[in-house]
Backbone as CSV, one residue per row, in Angstrom:
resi,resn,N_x,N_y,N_z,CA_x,CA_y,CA_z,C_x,C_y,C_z
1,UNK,-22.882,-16.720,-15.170,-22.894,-17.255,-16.515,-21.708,-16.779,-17.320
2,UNK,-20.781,-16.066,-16.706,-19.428,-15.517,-17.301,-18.638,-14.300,-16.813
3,UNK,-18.515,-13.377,-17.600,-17.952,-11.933,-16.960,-17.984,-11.066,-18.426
4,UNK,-17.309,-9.910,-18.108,-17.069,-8.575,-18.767,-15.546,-8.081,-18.479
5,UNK,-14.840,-7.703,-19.798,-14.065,-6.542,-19.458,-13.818,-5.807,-20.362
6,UNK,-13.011,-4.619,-19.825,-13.081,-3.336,-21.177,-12.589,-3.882,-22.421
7,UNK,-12.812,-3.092,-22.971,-12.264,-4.159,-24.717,-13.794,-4.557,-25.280
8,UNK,-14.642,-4.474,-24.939,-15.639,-5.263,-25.424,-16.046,-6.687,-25.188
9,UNK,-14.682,-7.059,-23.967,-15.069,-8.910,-23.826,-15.659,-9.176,-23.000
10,UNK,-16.177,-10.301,-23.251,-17.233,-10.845,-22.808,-16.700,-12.355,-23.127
11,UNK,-16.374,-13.220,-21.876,-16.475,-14.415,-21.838,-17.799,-15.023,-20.882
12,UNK,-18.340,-15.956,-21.975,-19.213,-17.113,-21.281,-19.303,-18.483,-21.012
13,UNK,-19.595,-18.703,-19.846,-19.407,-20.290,-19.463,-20.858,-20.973,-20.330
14,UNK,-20.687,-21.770,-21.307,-21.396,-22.098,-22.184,-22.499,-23.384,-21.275
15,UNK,-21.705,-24.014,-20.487,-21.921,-25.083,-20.092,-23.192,-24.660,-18.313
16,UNK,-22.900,-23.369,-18.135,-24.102,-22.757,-17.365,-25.430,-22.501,-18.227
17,UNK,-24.471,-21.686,-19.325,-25.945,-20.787,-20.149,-26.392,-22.417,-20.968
18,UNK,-26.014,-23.258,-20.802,-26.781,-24.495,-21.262,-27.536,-25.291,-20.546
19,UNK,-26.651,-25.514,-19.406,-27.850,-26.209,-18.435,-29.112,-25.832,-17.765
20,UNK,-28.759,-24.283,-17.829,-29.871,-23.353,-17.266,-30.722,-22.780,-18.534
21,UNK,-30.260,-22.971,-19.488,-31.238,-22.975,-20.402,-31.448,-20.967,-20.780
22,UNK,-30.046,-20.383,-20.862,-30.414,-18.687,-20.867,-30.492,-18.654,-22.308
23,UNK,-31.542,-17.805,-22.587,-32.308,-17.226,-23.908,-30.656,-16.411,-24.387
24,UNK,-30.443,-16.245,-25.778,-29.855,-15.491,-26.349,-29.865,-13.719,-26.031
25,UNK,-31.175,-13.634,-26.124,-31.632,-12.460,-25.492,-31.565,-11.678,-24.138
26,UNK,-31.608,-12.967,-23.109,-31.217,-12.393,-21.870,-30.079,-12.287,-21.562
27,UNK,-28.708,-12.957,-22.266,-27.268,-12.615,-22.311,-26.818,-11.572,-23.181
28,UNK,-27.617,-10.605,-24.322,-27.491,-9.534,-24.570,-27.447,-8.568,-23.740
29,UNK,-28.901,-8.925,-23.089,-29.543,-7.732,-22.329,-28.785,-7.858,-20.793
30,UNK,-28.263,-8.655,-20.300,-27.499,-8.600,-19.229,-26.063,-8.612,-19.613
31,UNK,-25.433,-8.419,-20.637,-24.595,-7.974,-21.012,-24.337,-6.788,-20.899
32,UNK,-25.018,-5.813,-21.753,-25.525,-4.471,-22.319,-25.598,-3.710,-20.525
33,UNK,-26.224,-4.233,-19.627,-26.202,-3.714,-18.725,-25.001,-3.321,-18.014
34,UNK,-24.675,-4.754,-17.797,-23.360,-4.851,-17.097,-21.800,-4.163,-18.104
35,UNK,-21.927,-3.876,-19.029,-20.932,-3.150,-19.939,-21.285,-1.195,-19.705
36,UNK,-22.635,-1.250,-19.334,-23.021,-0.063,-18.914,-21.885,0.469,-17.345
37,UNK,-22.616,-0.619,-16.802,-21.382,-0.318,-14.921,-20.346,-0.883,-15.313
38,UNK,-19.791,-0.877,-16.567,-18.305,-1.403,-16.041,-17.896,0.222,-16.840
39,UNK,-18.168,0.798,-17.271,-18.030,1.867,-17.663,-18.171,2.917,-16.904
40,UNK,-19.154,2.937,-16.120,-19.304,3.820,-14.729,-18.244,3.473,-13.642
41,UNK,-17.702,2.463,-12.800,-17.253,2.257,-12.217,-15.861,2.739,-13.122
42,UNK,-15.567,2.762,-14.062,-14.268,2.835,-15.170,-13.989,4.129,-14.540
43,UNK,-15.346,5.039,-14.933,-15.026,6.538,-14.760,-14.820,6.965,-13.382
44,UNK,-15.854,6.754,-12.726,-15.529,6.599,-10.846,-14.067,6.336,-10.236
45,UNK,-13.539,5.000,-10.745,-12.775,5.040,-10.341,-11.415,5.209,-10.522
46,UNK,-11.080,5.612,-11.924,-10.124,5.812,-12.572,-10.188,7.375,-13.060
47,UNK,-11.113,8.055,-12.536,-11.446,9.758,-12.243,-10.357,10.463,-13.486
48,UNK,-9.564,11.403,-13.345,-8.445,11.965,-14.623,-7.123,10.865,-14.256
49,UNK,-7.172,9.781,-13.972,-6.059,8.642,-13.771,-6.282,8.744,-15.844
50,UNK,-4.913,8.052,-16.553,-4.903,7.397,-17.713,-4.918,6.306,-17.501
51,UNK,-5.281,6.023,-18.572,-5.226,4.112,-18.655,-4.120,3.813,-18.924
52,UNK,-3.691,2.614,-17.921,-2.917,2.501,-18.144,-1.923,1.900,-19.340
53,UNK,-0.441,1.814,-19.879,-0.154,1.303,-20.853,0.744,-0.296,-20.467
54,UNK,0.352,-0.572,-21.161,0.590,-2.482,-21.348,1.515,-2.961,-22.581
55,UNK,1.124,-1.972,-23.436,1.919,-2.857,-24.469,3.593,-2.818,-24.309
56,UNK,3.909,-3.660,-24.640,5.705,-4.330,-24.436,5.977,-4.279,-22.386
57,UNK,4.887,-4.827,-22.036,5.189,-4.558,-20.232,4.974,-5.845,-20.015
58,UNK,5.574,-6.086,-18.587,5.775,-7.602,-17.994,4.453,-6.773,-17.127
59,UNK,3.230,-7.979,-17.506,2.117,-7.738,-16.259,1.770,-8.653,-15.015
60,UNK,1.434,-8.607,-14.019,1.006,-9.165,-13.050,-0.012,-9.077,-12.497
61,UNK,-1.164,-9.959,-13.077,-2.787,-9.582,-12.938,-3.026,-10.795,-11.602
62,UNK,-3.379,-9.884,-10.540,-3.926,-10.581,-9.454,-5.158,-10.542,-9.112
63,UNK,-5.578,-11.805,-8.337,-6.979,-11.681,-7.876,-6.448,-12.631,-6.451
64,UNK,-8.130,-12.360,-5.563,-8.133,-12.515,-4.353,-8.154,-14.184,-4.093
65,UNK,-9.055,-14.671,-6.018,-9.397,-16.165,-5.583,-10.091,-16.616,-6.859
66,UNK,-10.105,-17.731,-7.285,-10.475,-18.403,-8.628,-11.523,-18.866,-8.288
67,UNK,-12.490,-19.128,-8.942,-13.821,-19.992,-8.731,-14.062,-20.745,-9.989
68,UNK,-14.489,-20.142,-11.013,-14.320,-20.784,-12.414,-13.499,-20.059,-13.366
69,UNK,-12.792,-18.953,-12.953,-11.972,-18.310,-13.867,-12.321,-17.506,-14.427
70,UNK,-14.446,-17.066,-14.757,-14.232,-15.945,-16.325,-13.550,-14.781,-15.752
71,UNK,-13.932,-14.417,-14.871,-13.482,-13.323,-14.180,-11.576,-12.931,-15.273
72,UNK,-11.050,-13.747,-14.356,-9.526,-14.140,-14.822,-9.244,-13.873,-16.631
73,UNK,-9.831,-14.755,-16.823,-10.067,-15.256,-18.721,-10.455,-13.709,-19.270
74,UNK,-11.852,-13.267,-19.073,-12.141,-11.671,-19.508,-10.762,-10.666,-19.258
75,UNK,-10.373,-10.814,-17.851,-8.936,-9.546,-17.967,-7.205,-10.181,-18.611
76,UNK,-7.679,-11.739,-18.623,-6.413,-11.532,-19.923,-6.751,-11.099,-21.100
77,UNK,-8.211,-11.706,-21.765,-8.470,-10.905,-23.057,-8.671,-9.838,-23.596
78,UNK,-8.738,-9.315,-22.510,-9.150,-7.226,-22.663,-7.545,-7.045,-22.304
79,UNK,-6.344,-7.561,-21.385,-5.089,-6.930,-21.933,-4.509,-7.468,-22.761
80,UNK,-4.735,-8.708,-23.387,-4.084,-9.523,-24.586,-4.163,-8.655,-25.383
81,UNK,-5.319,-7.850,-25.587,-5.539,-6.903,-26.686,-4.328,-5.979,-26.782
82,UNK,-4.263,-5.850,-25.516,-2.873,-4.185,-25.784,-2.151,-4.792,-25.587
83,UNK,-1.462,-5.906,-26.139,0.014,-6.800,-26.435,0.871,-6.724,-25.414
84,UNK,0.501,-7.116,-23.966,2.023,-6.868,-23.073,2.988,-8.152,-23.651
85,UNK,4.308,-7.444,-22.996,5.292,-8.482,-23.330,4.955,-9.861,-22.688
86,UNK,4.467,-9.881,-21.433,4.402,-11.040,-21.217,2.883,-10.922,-19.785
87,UNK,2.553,-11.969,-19.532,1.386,-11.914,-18.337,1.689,-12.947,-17.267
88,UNK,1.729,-12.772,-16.090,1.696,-13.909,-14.776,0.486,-13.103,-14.406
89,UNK,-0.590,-14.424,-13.953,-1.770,-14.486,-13.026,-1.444,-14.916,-11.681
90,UNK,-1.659,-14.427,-10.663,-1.000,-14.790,-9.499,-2.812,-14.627,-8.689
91,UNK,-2.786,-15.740,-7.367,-4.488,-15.491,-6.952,-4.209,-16.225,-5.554
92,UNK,-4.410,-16.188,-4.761,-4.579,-16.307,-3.273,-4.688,-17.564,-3.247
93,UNK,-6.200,-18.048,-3.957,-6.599,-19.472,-3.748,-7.453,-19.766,-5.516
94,UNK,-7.542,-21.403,-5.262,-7.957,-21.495,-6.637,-8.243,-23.126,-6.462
95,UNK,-9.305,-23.671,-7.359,-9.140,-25.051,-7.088,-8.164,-25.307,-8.217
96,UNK,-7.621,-26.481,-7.918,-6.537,-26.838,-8.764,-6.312,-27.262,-10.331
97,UNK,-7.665,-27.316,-10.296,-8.174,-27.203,-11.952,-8.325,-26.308,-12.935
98,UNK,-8.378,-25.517,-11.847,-8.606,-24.012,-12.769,-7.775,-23.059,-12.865
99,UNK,-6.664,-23.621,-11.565,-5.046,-22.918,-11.621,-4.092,-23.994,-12.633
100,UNK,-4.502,-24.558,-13.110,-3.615,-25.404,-13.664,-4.121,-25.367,-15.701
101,UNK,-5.527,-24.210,-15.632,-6.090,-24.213,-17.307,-5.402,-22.917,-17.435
102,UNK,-5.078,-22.236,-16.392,-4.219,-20.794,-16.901,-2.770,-21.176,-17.250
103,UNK,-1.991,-22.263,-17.080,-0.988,-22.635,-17.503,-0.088,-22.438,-18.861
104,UNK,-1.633,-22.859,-19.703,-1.379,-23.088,-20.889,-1.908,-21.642,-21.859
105,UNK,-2.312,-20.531,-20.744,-2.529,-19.506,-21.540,-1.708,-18.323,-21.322
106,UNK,-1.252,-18.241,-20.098,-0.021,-17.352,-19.818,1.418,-17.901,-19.257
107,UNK,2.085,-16.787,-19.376,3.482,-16.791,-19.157,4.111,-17.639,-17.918
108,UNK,3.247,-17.367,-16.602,3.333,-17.223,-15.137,1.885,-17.559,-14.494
109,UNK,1.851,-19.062,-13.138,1.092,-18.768,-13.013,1.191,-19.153,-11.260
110,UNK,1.153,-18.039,-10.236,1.346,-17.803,-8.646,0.179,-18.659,-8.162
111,UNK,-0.445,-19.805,-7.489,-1.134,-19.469,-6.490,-1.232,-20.422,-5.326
112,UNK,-1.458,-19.368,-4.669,-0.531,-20.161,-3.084,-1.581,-21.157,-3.146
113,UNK,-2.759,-21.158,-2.800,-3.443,-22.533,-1.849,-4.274,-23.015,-3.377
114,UNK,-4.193,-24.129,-3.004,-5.051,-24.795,-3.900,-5.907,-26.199,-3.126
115,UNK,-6.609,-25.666,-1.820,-7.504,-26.734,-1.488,-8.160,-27.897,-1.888
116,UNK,-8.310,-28.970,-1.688,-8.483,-29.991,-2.193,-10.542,-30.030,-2.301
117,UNK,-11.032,-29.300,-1.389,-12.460,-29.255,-1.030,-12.398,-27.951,-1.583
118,UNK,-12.504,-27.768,-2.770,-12.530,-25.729,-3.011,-14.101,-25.868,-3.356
119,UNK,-15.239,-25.100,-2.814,-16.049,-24.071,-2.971,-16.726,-23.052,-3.525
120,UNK,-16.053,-22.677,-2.589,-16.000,-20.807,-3.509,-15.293,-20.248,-2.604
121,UNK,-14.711,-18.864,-3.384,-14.002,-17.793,-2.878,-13.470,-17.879,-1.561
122,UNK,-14.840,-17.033,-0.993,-14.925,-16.337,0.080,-15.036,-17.652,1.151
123,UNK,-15.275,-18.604,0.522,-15.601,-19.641,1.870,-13.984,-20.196,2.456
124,UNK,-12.805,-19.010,1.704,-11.203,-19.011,2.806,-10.930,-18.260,2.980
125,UNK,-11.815,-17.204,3.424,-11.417,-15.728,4.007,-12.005,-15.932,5.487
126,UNK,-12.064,-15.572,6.109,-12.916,-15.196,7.264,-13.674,-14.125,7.210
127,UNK,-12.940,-12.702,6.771,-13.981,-11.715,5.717,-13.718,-11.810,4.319
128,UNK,-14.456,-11.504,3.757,-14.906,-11.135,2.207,-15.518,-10.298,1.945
129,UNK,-15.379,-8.764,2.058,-16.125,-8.215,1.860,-15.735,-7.374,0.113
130,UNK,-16.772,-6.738,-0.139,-16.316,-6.277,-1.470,-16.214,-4.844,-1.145
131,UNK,-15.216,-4.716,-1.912,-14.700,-3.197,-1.915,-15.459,-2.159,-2.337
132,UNK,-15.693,-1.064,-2.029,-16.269,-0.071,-2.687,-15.923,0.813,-3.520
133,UNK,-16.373,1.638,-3.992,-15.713,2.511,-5.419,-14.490,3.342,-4.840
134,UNK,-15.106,4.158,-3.896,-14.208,4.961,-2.574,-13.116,4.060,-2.027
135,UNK,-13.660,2.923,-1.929,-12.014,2.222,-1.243,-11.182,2.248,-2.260
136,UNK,-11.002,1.603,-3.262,-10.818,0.980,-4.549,-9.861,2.563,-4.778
137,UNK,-10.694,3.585,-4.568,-9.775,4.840,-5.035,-9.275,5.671,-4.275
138,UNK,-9.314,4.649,-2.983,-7.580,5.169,-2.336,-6.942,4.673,-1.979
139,UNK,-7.017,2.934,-2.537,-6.025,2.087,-2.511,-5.147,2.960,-4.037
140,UNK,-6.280,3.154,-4.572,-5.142,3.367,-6.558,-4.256,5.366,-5.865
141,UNK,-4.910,5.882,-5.015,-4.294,7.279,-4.537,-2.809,7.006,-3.835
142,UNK,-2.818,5.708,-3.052,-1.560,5.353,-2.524,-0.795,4.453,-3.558
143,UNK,-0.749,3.788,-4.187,-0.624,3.378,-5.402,0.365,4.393,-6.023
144,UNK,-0.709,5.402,-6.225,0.471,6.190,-7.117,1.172,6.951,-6.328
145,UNK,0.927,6.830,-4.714,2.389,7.976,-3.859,3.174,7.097,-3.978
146,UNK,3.394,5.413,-3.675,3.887,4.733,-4.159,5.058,4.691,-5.225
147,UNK,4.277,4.498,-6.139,4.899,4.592,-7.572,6.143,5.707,-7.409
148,UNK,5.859,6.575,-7.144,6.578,7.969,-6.987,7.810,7.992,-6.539
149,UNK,7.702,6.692,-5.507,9.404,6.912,-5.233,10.085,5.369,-5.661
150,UNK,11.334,6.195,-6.069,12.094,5.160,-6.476,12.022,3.690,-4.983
151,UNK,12.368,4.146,-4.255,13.328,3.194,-3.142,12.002,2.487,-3.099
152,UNK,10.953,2.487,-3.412,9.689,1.814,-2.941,10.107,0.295,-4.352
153,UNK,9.551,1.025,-5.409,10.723,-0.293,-6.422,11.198,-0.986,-6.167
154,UNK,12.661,-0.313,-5.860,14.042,-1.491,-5.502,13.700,-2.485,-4.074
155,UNK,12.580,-2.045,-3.284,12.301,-2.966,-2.456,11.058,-4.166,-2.914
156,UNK,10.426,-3.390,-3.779,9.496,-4.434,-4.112,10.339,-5.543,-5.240
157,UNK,11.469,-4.951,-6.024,12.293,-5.704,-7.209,12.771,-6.834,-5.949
158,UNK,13.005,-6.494,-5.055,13.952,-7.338,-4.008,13.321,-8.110,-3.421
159,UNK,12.349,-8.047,-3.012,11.367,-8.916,-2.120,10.827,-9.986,-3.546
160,UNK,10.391,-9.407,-4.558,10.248,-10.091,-5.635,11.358,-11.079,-6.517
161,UNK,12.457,-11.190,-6.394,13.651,-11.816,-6.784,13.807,-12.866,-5.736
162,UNK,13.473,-12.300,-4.336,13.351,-13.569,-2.876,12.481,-14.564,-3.098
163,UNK,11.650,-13.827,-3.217,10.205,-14.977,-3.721,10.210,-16.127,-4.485
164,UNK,11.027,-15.445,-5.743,10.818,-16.483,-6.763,12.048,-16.929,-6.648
165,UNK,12.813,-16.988,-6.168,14.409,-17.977,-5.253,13.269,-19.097,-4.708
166,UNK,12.819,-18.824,-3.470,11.900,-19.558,-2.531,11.265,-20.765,-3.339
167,UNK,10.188,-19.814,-4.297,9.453,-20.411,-5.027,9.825,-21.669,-6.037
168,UNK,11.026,-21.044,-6.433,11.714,-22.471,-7.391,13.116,-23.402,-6.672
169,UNK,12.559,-23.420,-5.450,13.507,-24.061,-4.885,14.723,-23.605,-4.402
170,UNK,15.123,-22.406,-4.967,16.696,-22.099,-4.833,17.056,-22.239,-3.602
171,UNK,18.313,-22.755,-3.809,18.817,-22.941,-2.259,19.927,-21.845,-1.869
172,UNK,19.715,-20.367,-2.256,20.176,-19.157,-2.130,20.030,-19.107,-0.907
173,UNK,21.084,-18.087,0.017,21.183,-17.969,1.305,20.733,-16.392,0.891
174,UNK,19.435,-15.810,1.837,19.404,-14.191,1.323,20.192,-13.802,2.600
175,UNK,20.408,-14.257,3.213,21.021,-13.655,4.338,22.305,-13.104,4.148
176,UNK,22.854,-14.094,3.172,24.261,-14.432,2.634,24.468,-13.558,1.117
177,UNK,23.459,-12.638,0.881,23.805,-12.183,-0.199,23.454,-10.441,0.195
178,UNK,23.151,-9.692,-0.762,23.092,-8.372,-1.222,21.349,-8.023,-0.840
179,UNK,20.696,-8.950,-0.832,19.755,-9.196,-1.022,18.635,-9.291,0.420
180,UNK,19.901,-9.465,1.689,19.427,-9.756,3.243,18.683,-7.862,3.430
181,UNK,18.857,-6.882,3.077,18.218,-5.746,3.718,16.944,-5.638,3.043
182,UNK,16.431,-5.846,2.180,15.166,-5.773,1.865,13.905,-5.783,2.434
């Protein structure tokens, strides 16, 4: 019937909580809950990590896969709040309707497949499994060994400058430039 993210947001698909007929009351109260674990999982998994800072930053909010978007919609509005300079949504898969309503709300918008029969999610993975708190926090432990070194950057700046050559057509030779060791 929608999603949650920090900030206090809360987007809802109006057009569920209508057809299904949800009481005012039970979208409090399953609100209230779910703002409870997003707060636990906050602390779990972001342990003495800071939060991070956004404002005046170029962001790149990814996901695995679009279905109806709140998901998406809730984490631009909880970082809209802390003013980055700018936002690209980038997502694996998406039906094409719903990669094409983020258009008009951010900067940038990546996503590779856009199936013509879309589903759901997981029905273009072969696995799907969901991550756990423990995974989740040692993907963010390598993350930050990561971060740590420069040369890790200049390869991701590089592979990222290829991409979006590719992506908009350029008919750049990387082979032929500065750009082939990456």
């Amino acid at each position: 019937m929608g999603a949650i993210a920090s900030g206090n947001v809360r987007i809802l698909q109006s057009d569920v909580v209508s057809a299904l007929g949800i009481p005012p009351s039970v979208i409090e109260t399953v609100t209230n809950e779910e703002m409870r674990e997003l707060a636990r999982r906050e602390r779990a998994i972001r342990g003495e990590r800071p939060t991070p800072q956004i404002r005046n930053r170029e962001i790149i909010l990814v996901d695995d896969g679009l279905a109806t978007g709140s998901t998406m919609y809730a984490a631009l509005a909880s970082l809209k709040q802390q003013h980055p300079e700018g936002i690209t949504v980038a997502m694996l898969v998406a039906g094409r309707k719903v990669c094409d309503e983020f258009r008009s709300v951010v900067d940038e918008v990546i996503c590779l497949r856009t199936p013509e029969s879309f589903l759901a999610v997981g029905l273009c993975y072969e696995m799907f499994p969901q991550l756990t708190d423990e995974e989740v926090r040692e993907f963010l432990k390598k993350a930050d060994e990561f971060q740590a070194s420069p040369s890790s950057w200049q390869h991701i700046e590089c592979r990222f400058r290829k991409f979006r050559g590719n992506a908009n057509g350029s008919s750049r030779s990387p082979e032929n430039s500065s750009e082939a060791s990456c």
